[in-house]
N, C-alpha and C positions, 0 to 999 in steps of 0.2 A: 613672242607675239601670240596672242589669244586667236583662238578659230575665229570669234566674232572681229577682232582688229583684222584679221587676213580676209574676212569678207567685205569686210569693208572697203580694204584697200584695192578686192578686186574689180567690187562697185565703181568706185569713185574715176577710176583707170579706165574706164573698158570705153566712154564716150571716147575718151580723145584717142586711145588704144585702137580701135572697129576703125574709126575716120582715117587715122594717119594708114594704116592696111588698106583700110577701101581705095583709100589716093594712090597708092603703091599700086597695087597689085589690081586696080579697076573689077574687082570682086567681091561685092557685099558677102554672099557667102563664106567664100574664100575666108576673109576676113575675121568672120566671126568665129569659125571653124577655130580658128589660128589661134584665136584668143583665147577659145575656150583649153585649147593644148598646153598654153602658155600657163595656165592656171591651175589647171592639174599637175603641170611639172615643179609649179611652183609649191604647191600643198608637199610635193614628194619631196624636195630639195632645202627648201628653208628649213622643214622640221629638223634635218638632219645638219645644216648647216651655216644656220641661221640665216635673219632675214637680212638682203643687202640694203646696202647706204641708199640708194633710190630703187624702193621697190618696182613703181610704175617703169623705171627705163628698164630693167631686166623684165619684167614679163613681156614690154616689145618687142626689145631684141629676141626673146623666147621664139614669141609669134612671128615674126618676121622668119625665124628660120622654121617652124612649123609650116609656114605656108609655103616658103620655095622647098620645102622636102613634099606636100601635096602637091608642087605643080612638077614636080621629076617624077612622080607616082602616075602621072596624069598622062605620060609619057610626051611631054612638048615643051624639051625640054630644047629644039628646033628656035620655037616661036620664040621663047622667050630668052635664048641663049644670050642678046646685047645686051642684056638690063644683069641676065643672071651674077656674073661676076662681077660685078660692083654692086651688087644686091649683100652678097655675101662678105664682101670686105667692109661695106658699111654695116650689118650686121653685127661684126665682133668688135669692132670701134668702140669707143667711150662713149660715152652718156652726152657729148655735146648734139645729136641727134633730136634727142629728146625736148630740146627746146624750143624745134619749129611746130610740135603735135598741135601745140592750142591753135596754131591757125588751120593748122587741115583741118579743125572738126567746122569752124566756119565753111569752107570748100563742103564738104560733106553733108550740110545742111541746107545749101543751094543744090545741089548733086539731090539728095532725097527730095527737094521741092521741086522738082520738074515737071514741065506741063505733059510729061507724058503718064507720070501717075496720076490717078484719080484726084479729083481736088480733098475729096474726105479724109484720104488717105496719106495724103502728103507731111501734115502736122506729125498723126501717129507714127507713121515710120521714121522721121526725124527724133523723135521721144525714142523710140523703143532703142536705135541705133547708136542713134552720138550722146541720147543721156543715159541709155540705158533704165529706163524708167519701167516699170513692169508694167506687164497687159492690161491687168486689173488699174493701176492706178490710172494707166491713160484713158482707159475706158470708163472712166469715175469722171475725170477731167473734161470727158466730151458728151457726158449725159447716154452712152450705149451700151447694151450688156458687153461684156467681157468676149463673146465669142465672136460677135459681129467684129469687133476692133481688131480682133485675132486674124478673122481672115480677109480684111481689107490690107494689114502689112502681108502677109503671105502675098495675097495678088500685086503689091505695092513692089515688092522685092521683085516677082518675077517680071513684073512689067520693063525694070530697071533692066534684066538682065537682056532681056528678048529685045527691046528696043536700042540696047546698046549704047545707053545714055554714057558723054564722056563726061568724066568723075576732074572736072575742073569751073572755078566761078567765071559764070557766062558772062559775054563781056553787059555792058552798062543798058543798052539796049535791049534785052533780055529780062534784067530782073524785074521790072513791072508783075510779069506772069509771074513770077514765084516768092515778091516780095512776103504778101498776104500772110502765105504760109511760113514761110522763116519765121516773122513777129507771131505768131499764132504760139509756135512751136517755141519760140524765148519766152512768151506769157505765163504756158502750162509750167516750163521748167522752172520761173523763178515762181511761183505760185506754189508749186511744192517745197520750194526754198522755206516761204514764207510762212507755209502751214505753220510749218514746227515754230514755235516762239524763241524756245532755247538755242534755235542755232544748233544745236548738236544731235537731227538725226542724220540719217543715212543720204538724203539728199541737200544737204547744207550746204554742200559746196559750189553748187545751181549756184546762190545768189551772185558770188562776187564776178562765177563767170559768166551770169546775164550781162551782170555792170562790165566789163570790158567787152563783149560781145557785141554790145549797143552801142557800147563807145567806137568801137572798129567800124561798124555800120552808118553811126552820125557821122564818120571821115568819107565813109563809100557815096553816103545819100546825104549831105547837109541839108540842104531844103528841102528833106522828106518831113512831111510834117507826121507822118504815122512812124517812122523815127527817131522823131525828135521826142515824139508824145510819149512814145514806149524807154527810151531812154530814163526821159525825167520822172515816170511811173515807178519805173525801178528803184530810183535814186530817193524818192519822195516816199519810198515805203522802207527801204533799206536804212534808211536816217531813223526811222523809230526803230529798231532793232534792239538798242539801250535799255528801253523800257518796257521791254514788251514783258517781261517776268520778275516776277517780284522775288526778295532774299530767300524765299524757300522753294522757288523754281517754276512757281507756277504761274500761269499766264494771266496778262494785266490785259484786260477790253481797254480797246482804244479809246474810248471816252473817260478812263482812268490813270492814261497814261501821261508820265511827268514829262510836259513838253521841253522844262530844263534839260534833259538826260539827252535829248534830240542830236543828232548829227549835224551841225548847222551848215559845215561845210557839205557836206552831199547835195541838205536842200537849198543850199544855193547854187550847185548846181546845176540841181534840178530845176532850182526857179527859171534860169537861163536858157536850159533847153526848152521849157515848156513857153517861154516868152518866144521861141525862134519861133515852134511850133503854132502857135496863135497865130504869128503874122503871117504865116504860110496859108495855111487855115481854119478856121474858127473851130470848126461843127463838125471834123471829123470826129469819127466814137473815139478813137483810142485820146487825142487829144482833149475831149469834154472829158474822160475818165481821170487824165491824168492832172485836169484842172480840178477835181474832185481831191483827189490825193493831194494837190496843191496846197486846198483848201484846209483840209487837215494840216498839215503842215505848219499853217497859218498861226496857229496856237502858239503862244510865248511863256503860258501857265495855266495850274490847274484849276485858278480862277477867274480865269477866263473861260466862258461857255462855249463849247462847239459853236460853228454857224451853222445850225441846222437849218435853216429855211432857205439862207444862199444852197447849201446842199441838195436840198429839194428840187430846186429847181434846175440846179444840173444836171441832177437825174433826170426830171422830166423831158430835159433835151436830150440825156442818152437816150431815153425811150425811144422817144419819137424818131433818133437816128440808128436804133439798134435793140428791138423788140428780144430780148431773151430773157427765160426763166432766172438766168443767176443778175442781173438788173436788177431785175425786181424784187427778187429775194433781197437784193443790199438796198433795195428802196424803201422795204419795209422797216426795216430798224429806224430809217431816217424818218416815214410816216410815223410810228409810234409815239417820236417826239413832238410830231408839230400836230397830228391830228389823234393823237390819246393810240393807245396801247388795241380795243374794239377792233378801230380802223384799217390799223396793221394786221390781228390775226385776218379779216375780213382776205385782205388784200392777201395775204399766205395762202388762205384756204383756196384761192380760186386759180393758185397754180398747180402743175401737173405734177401731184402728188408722187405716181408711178415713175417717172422722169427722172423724179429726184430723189429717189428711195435710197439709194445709197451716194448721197452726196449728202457730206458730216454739217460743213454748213445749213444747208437747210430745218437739218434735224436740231439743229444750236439754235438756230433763231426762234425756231417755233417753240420749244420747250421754254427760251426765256419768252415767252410770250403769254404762255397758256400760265405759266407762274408767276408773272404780273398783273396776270387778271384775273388770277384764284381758281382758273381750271387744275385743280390741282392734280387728278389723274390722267387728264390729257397730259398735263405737265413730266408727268413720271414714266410714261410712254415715249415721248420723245427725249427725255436725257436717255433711257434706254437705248433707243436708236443711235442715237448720237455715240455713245460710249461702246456699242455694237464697233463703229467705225473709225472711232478713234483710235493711233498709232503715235503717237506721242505723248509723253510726259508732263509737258507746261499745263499741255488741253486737256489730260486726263483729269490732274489733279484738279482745273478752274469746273470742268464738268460738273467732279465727285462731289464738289463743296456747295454748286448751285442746286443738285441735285440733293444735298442731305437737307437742303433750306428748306425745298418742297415736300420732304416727308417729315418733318418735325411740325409743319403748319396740318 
């Protein structure tokens, strides 16, 4: 196994890894400490002995006994002597353990959404935890430099500890306060899912478990319509997945993409959920957004033209239910077609530039903008930007190609 597959596989582990520990042992710290031991043990022992048949349940079990050897260090080993010894017999056990993790990282993401940390902070320390997603990227995700993000989890964690939050899903009555933040926290994750077109970066494996995450949730909340909304979001972008890259790897714009190739069972679905959704209610954001995705959806071929002006107007109702810079930035691509290309940079130029300096979409949109309408060294500044920030392959290569179009003119 390649250094790059072993980091991978320590990525992709460490969400449900950190949660199943933080459930255990009620110590986000703790937890993370554990894991991290668990992975250097692991660098020292596979090289030598190769890597076992389910990597993720040995680096557990690793950390599971890395942390009960920090809590005998800790000298209390009083407090926690009931748990201890059936700590350590389920420890050496077989790998059937490992089957319950996916749901403690749900437990874990109600546990980090608690009204006793900050509401700002709620989403990022979810991210950083149970997806393990890095500072920099969640802090890309929520429009704040890298350090501000940094020390809202620091304060987020310690709140958790000090306030003595218990690390179980509050009963039914409770989640109102922290629903917000949970879907907040599954939007960033499958969004990073989706950046990547190929399915094959580092965070790929977001998507399928937004889609059961959601699904476990539409059992918890059925008549949640910001539930049902984010469910069939999922499921309504997930179904293009097929087409999103063309035979030499590189990413296909949705207004290119062969609606044949489409998932049809997902977006029916998703049609489902997002039909509960409506009759709950109409005009919440996440529901108008997910009616959006619908919409796309909608498409049976690639001769059939987008509905750009029903599009329009959906937007317009997100607007006016949910005033934000990434709106408007996906409004603008939809302005370009119905009221000329002018319109839309117009409508770009008058968002907050600084905001979104390192956010790749923005930098995409505007570069195909300024190159539709002959600005051509505006144009080559922002693919610049854009490819500054790009981390994948599909997007690299759609970038390089849109980018060689505007220097050959």
């Amino acid at each position: 196994m390649s250094d790059r597959t072993v980091e991978r596989v320590f990525r992709e582990a460490s969400g449900r890894i950190v949660a199943a520990l933080a459930t255990r042992f009620r110590d986000l710290a703790l937890a993370e400490d554990a894991f991290a031991d668990s992975c250097v043990r692991a660098l020292e022992v596979w090289g030598e002995q190769g890597v076992p048949d389910d990597p993720p349940a040995w680096l557990y079990q690793v950390a599971v006994r890395a942390a009960l050897d920090a809590i005998r260090r800790r000298q209390t080993r009083e407090r926690y002597a009931p748990q201890l010894a059936a700590d350590i017999a389920e420890s050496s056990s077989d790998d059937a353990e490992w089957n319950v993790i996916p749901d403690e990282r749900l437990r874990l993401i109600f546990v980090c959404c608690h009204p006793a940390v900050a509401v700002d902070a709620r989403a990022a320390l979810t991210l950083r935890l149970v997806c393990g997603l890095p500072t920099l990227d969640i802090a890309r995700a929520f429009l704040v430099p890298e350090t501000t993000l940094a020390q809202r989890i620091v304060r987020a964690k310690r709140k958790i500890a000090d306030a003595g939050v218990p690390f179980e899903v509050p009963g039914p009555e409770f989640w109102p306060e922290r629903l917000d933040a949970v879907l907040s926290t599954l939007e960033v994750a499958y969004a990073k899912a989706h950046e990547d077109a190929s399915g094959g970066g580092p965070h790929a494996t977001y998507a399928a478990e937004v889609i059961e995450l959601t699904r476990l949730l539409t059992e918890l909340l059925p008549t949640n319509a910001d539930v049902l909304a984010l469910a069939a979001t999922a499921r309504f972008a997930e179904a293009r997945r097929p087409s999103r890259v063309d035979s030499s790897g590189m990413m296909v714009p949705l207004t290119d993409q062969d609606p044949n190739l489409w998932d049809r069972k997902l977006i029916a679905d998703g049609s489902g959920l997002l039909d509960r959704a409506v009759a709950v209610d109409s005009e919440r954001p996440r529901v108008v957004q997910a009616r959006i995705h619908g919409l796309w959806c909608s498409r049976r071929s690639l001769l059939e033209a987008p509905p750009w002006r029903a599009l329009l107007a959906l937007y317009d109702v997100l607007l006016s239910l949910r005033d934000d810079p990434i709106v408007r930035l996906n409004r603008t691509v939809v302005v370009a077609e119905i009221l000329g290309v002018e319109a839309a940079i117009e409508e770009a130029e008058r968002l907050d530039a600084s905001a979104l300096m390192d956010f790749l979409p923005y930098h995409a949109v505007c570069a195909d903008l300024y190159r539709r309408s002959g600005r051509q060294a505006e144009a080559r500044i922002a693919y610049d930007n854009a490819l500054r920030l790009v981390e994948t392959s599909a997007e690299r290569s759609w970038l390089l190609r849109q980018q060689a179009t505007v220097r050959r003119n």
